[in-house]
C-alpha positions in Angstrom: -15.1 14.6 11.1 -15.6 17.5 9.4 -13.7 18.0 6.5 -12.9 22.1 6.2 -10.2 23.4 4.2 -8.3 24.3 7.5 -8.2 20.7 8.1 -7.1 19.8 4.1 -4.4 22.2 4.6 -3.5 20.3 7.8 -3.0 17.2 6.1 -1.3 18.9 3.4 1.1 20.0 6.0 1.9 17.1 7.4 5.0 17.6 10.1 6.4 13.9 9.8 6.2 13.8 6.7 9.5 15.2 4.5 7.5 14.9 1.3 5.0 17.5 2.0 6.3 19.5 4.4 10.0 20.6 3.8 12.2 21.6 6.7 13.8 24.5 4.9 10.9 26.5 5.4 9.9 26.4 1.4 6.3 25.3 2.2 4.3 22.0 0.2 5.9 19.7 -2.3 4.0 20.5 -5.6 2.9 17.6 -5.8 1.0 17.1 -2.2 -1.7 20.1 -3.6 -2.1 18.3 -7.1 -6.1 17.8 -7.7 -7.2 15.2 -9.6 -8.3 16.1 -12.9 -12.3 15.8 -14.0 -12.8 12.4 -16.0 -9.3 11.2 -15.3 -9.5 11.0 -11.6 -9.7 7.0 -11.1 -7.2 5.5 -9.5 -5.8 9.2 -8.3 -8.1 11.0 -6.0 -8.9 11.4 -2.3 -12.2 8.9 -2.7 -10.1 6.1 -4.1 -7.2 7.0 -1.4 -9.7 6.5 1.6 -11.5 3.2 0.3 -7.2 2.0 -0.1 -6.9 3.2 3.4 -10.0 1.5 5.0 -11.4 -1.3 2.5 -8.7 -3.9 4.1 -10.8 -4.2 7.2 -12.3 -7.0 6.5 -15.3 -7.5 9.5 -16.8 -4.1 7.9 -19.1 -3.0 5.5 -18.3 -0.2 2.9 -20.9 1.8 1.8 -20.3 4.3 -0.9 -22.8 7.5 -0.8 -22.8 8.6 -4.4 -23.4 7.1 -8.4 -22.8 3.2 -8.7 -19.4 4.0 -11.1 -18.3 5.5 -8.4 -17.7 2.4 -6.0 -17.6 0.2 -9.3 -14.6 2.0 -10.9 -12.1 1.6 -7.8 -13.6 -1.7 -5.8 -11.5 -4.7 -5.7 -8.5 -3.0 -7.5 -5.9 -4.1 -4.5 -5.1 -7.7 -3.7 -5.8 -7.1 0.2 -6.6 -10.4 1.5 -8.2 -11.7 4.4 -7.8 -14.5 6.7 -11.2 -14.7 7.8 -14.5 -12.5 7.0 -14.9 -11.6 3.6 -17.8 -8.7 4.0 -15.2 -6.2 2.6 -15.3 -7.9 -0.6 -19.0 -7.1 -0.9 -19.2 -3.6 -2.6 -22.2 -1.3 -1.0 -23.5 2.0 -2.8 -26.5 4.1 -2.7 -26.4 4.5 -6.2 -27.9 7.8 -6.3 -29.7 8.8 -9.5 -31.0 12.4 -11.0 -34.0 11.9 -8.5 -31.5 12.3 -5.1 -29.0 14.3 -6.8 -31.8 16.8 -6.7 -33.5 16.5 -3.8 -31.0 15.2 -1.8 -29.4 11.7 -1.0 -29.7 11.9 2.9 -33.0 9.0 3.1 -31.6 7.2 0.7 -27.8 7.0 2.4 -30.2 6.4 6.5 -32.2 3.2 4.5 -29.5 1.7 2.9 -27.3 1.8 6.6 -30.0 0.4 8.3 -30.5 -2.4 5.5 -26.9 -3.2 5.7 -27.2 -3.7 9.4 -30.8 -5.7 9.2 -28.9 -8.3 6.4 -25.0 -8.8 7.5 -24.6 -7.4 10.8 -21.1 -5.8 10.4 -19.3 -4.8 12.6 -18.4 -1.3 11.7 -20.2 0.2 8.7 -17.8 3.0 6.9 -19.7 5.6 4.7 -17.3 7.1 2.1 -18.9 10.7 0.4 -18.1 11.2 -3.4 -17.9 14.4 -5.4 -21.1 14.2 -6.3 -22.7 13.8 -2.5 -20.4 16.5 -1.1 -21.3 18.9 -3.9 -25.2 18.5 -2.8 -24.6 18.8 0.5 -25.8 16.0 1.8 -24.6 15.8 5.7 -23.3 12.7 6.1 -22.2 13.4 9.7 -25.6 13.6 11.1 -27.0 11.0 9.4 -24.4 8.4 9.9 -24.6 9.9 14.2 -28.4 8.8 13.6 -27.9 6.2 11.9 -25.9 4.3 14.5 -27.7 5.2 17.6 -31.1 3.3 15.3 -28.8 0.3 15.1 -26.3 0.3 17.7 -23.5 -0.7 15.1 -20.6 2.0 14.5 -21.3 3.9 11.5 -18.2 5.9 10.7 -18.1 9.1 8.1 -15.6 9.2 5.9 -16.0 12.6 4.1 -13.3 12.2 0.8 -15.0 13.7 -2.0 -12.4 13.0 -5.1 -11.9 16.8 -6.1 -10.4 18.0 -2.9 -6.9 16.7 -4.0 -4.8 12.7 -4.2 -4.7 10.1 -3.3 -2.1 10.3 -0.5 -4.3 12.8 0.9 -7.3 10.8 0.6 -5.2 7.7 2.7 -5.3 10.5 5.5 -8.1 11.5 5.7 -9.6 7.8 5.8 -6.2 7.7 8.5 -8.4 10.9 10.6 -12.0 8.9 10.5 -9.8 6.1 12.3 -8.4 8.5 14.7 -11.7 10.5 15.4 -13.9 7.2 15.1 -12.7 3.9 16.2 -9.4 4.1 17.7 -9.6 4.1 21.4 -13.2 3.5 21.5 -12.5 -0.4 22.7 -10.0 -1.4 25.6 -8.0 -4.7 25.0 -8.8 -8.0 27.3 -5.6 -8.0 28.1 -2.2 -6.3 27.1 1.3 -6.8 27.3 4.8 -5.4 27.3 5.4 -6.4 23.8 2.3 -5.1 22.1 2.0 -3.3 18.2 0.6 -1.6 15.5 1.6 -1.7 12.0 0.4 1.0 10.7 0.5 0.8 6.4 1.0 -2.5 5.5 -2.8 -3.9 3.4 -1.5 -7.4 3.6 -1.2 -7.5 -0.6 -1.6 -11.1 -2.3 -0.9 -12.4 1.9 2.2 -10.6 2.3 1.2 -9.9 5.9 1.2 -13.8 6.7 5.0 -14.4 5.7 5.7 -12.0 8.8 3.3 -12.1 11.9 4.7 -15.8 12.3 8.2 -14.2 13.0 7.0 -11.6 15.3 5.0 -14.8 17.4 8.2 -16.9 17.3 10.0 -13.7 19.8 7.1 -13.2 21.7 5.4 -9.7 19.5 1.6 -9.5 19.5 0.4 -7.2 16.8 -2.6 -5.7 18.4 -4.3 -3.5 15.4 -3.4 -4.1 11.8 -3.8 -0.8 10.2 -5.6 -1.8 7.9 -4.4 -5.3 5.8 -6.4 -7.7 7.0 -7.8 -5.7 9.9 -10.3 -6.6 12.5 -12.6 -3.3 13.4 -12.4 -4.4 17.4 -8.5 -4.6 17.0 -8.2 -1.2 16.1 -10.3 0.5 18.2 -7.7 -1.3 21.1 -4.7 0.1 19.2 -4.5 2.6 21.6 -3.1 0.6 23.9 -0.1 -1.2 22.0 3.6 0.2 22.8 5.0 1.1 19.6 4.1 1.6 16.0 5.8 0.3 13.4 5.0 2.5 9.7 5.4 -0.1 7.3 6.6 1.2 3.5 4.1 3.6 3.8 3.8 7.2 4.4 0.3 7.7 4.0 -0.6 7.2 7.0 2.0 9.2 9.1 -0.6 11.3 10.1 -2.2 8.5 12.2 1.5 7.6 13.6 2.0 11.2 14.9 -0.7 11.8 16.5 -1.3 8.6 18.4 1.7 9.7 19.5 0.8 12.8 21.0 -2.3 11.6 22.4 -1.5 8.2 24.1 2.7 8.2 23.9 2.9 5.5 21.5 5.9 6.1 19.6 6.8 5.0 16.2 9.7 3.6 13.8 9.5 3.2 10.0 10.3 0.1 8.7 10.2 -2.2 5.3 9.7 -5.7 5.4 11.3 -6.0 1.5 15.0 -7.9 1.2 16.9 -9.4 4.1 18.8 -6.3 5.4 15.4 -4.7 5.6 13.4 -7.8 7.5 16.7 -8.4 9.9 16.7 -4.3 10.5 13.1 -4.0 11.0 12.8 -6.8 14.1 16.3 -5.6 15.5 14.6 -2.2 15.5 11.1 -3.2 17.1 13.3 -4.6 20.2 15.2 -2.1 20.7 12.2 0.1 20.7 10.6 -1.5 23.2 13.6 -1.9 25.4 14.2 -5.5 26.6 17.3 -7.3 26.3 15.7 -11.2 26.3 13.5 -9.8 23.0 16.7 -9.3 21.8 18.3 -12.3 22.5 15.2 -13.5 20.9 15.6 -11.4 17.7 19.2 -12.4 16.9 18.3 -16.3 17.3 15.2 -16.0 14.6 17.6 -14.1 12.5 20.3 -17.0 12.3 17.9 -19.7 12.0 16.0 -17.9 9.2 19.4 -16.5 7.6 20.6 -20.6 7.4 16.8 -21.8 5.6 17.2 -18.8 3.6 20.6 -18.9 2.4 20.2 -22.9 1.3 16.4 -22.0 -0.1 18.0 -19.2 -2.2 21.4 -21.0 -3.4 20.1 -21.9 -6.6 18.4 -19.1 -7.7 21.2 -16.7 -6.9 23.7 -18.7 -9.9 20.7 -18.2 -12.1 20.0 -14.6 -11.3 23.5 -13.0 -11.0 24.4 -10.4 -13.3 21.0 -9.8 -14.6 20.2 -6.2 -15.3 16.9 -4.5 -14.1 14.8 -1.5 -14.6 12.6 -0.6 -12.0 9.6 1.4 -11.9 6.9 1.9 -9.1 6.6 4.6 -6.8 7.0 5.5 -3.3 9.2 3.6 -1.1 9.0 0.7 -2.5 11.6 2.0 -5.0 14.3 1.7 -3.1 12.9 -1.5 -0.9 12.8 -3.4 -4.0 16.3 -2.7 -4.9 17.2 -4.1 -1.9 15.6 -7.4 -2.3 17.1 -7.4 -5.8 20.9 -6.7 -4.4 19.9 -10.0 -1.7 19.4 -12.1 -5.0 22.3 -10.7 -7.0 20.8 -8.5 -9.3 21.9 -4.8 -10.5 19.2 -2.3 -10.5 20.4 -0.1 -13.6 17.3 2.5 -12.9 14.2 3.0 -10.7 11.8 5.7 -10.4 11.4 8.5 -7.5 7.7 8.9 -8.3 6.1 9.6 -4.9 9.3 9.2 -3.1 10.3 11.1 -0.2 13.9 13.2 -0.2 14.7 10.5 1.9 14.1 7.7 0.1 15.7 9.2 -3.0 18.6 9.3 -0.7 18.3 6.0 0.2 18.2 5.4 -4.1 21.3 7.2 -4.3 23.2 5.1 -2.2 22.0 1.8 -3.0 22.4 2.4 -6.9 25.7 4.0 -6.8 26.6 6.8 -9.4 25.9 4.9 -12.6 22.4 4.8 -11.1 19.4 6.4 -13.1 16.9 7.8 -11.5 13.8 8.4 -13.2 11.5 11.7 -12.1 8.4 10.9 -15.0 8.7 8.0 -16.6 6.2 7.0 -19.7 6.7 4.3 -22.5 8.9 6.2 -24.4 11.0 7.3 -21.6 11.0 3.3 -20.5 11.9 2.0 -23.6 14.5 4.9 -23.6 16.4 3.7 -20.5 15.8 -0.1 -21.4 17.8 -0.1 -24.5 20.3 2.5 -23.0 21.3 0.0 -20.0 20.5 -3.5 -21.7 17.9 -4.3 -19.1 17.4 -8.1 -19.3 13.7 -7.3 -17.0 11.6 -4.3 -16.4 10.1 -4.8 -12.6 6.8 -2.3 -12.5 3.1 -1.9 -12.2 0.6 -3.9 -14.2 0.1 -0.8 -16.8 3.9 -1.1 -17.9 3.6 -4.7 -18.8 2.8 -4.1 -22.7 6.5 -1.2 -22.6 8.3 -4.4 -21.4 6.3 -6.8 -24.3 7.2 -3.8 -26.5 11.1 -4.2 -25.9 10.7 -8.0 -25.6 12.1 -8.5 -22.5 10.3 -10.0 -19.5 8.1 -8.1 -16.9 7.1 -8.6 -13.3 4.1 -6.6 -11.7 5.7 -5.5 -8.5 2.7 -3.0 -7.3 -1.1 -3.9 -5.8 -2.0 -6.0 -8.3 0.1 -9.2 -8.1 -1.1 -12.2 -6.6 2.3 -13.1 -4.9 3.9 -11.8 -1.9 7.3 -10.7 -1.7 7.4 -9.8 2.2 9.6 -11.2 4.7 12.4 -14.3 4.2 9.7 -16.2 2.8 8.5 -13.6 0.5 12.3 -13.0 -1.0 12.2 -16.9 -2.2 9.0 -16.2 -4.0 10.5 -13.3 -5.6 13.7 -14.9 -6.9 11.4 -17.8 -8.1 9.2 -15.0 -9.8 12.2 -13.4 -11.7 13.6 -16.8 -12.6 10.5 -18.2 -14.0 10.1 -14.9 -16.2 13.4 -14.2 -17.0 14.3 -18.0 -18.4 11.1 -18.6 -19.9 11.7 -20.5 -23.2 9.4 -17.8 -24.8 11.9 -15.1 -25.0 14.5 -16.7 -27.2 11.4 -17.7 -29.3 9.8 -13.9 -30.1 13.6 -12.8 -30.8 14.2 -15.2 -33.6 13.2 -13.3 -37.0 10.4 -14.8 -38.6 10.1 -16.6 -40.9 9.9 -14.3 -43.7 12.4 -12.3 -42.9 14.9 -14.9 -43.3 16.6 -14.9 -46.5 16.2 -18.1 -48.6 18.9 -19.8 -50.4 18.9 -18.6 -54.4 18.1 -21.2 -56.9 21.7 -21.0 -58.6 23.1 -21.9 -54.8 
């Protein structure tokens, strides 16, 4: 894949999504064409984006074409885990130095495939480019073509250099090297009626696992897991499945669309957060596909799950009810989350609308009700703001908020790619209430909030 500014400005413009590509004819959200800025683009550029995209599949190998800190500064950051092979834990680079930033990377980038290849034996290599690799011109189409006709392993291009714009547009173009690459390249053993894709979900701290046992119980088979814990044969047969389910995600809409154009796969968006989101996802999926038994199907893991799940969560809803909440994480996980929180008995006082759609802020708006705050930018200040305005008794965010939450001595709960627990599916909703009940009664709390010792006046001498 060739990445041209014709085809940037085709992600950019992404029909299904509402986020960067308004219906009323206005053109781009500003903040689809944001660009990273120089020495502060970790964590928020297209590079970073792709490996987020791809990483999860776990039978490959990911080979970084550019300066070690490059792969060193974003590898391992999400808690994608795998149920098998761990290669994708193994962090590749070329580690290009003055030398090959001069004369060129190219041999450097063919020896290190092939060494890949002679040692592990994956089976898919990816080949991510980096500012510095796309700014020498090093073609890593052709070589990664030559590459993999030398070794007869699938050596895929992914050309994200970090300056050409975010990381949403980075997960698309990793989302392209899929499309163009791997998927339909393999045909399935066998396929059935009730075949899927779930496209967006990176199986974070095993959330993936608390679900695929409820799509086996009705008779689903998820055929490619795009990407969380992904197999690189499984994808390259997800041509073939009969519905896509987009799971809190739309940075891959891209992939969605146009598998549906080319093979007439359609697709539903879905959230596997909260119990009216879990029971509304699998009631969707069959009637997608169509077939009244699924149905039946559906409706009877939906009781029996609704009975273990009412009795599993009866004691943590006395202990949780009431409690007030700030929220603040992005996309659409900020109004998923309230939803879960509203399952438990909690009141979400405020949540963010960073990188959320008009639709999900919608979707905010109606779940928080008009005492609702909705925050466009939030920093520690603004936090702390908000915190004290609605008495918060939590603030629910990413790890990089947990010291604004230590500053207003409440308690804190990382919510975003960093935790080690999942909160996905019926299961995933009892770890979350026993989460916010193990932080929010922690005998610590009522300790910090005592004055200390010194500032408690002392009885006078005369008394």
């Amino acid at each position: 894949m060739k990445l041209t500014q014709g085809k940037i400005n085709e992600l950019l413009s992404e029909s299904a999504c509402e986020h960067n590509h308004k219906k009323d004819g206005k053109g781009k959200n500003k903040s689809c064409t944001q660009v990273a800025q120089p020495g502060a683009a970790q964590g928020g550029c297209a590079f970073d984006g792709a490996m987020i995209a791809l990483v999860p599949i776990t039978d490959a190998a990911h080979l970084v074409h550019g300066p070690i800190a490059c792969a060193g500064n974003s590898w391992g950051s999400r808690g994608s885990l795998s149920s098998g092979p761990m290669l994708y834990k193994m962090g590749f680079t070329t580690d290009l130095t003055e030398n090959e930033i001069i004369f060129g990377g190219e041999k450097k980038l063919y020896k290190a495939i092939l060494e890949i290849k002679e040692r592990y034996n994956p089976a898919a290599i990816f080949v991510y480019s980096t500012c510095v690799t796309a700014l020498i011109g090093d073609d890593l189409n052709a070589v990664c073509q030559k590459a993999a006709e030398k070794t007869g392993v699938p050596v895929v291009p992914v050309n994200s250099p970090g300056f050409i714009g975010s990381k949403n547009l980075g997960n698309r173009v990793g989302g392209e090297a899929l499309l163009e690459y791997v998927v339909g390249t393999r045909e399935p053993e066998l396929t059935t009626p009730y075949d899927i894709n779930l496209i967006g979900e990176y199986n974070i701290a095993g959330e993936l696992w608390n679900v695929l046992p409820l799509f086996q119980k009705i008779g689903i088979r998820v055929l490619g897991q795009i990407t969380g814990d992904g197999r690189y044969q499984d994808i390259a047969c997800a041509h073939r499945a009969k519905l896509n389910v987009m799971i809190c995600s739309k940075a891959l809409i891209n992939m969605a669309r146009k598998m549906e154009e080319s093979y007439g796969i359609p697709y539903i968006e879905e959230s596997f957060y909260g119990v009216e989101d879990m029971n509304r996802c699998l009631r969707n999926i069959a009637a997608k596909i169509g077939d009244s038994v699924l149905q039946g199907r559906v409706e009877q893991l939906i009781a029996s799950e609704m009975e273990k799940l009412n009795e599993a969560l009866l004691p943590y809803r006395k202990r949780l009810k009431g409690k007030r909440v700030v929220l603040y994480t992005g996309g659409v996980k900020s109004w998923s989350i309230i939803s879960a929180a509203k399952d438990l008995g909690i009141e979400v006082c405020a949540t963010s609308t960073k990188k959320s759609t008009e639709e999900d802020k919608a979707r905010i708006k109606e779940l928080l009700g008009k005492d609702g705050i909705m925050l466009e930018k939030g920093n520690a200040q603004e936090l702390l703001r908000v915190i004290a305005q609605t008495k918060a008794d939590m603030l629910i965010a990413g790890g990089r908020n947990q010291y604004t939450a230590l500053k207003a001595r409440i308690p804190f709960l990382d919510i975003n790619q960093e935790r080690h627990h999942p909160y996905a599916g019926y299961e995933g909703l009892v770890e979350l209430a026993r989460e916010l009940d193990e932080a929010l009664h922690s005998p610590v709390w009522q300790q910090i909030r005592k004055p200390a010792p010194w500032e408690i006046e002392l009885p006078s001498v005369e008394d």
